[in-house]
C-alpha positions in Angstrom: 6.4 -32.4 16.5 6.1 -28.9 18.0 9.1 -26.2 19.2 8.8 -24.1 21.8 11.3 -21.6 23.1 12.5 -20.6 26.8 10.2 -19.8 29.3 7.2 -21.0 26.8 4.8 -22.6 28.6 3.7 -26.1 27.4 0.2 -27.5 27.7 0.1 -31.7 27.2 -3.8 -31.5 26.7 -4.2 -35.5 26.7 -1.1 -36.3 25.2 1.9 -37.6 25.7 5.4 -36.1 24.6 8.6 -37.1 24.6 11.7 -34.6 24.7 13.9 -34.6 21.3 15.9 -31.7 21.7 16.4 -29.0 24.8 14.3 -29.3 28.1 11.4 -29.1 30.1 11.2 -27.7 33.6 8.6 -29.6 36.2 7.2 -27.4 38.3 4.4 -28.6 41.3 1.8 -26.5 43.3 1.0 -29.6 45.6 2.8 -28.1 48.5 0.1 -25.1 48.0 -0.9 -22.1 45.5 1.9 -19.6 46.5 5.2 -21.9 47.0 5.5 -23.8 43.7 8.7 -25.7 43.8 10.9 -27.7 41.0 10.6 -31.3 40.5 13.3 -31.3 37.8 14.6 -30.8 34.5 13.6 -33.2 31.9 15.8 -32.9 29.0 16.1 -35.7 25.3 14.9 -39.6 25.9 12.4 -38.5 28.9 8.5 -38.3 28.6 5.9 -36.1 30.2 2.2 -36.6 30.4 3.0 -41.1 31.0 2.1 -41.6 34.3 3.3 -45.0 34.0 6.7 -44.1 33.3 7.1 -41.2 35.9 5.2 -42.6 38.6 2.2 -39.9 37.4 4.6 -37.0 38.1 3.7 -35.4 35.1 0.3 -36.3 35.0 -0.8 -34.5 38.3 -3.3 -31.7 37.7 -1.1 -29.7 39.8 2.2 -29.7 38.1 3.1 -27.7 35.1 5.9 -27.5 32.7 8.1 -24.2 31.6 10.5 -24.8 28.7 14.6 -24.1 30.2 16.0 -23.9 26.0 15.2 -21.4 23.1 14.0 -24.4 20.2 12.7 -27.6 22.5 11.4 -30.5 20.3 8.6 -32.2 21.2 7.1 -35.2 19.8 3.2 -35.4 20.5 1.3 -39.1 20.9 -2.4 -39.7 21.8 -2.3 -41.6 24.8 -3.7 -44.4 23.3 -1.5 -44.7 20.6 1.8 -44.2 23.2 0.7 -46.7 25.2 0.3 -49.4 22.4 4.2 -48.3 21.9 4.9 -48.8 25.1 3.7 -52.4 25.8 5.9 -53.5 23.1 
């Protein structure tokens, strides 16, 4: 579990986290280097770094994440072991 506050930005680094408290904003550079725009807000229940669940929107090397709320919870998985949680 890791906390981050607002504006933080957070790195996934081959893992996968789900949102327990505040929220996450998506940002994306695949439109080019000098126009990112906003995918969305991902706030508690919703995952980043699945690309399974998200249809790899979160796992594209060109999008990045911002927390929005001072104290955002974070619950870390290796992929490996998320994705043995995930079948089930």
């Amino acid at each position: 579990m890791e906390y981050y506050n607002a504006e933080d930005i957070l790195f996934l680094k081959d893992r996968i986290g789900v949102i327990t408290h505040g929220s996450v904003r998506v940002k994306s550079h695949q439109q080019g280097i000098m126009t990112p725009y906003t995918i969305g807000r991902y706030s508690k229940g919703q995952i980043l770094g699945h690309g399974q669940s998200d249809n790899n929107i979160t796992t594209n090397p060109q999008t990045w994440f911002t927390c929005f709320d001072d104290n955002t919870e974070i619950v870390f998985f290796d992929q490996k072991t998320f994705n043995k949680l995930w079948s089930l």
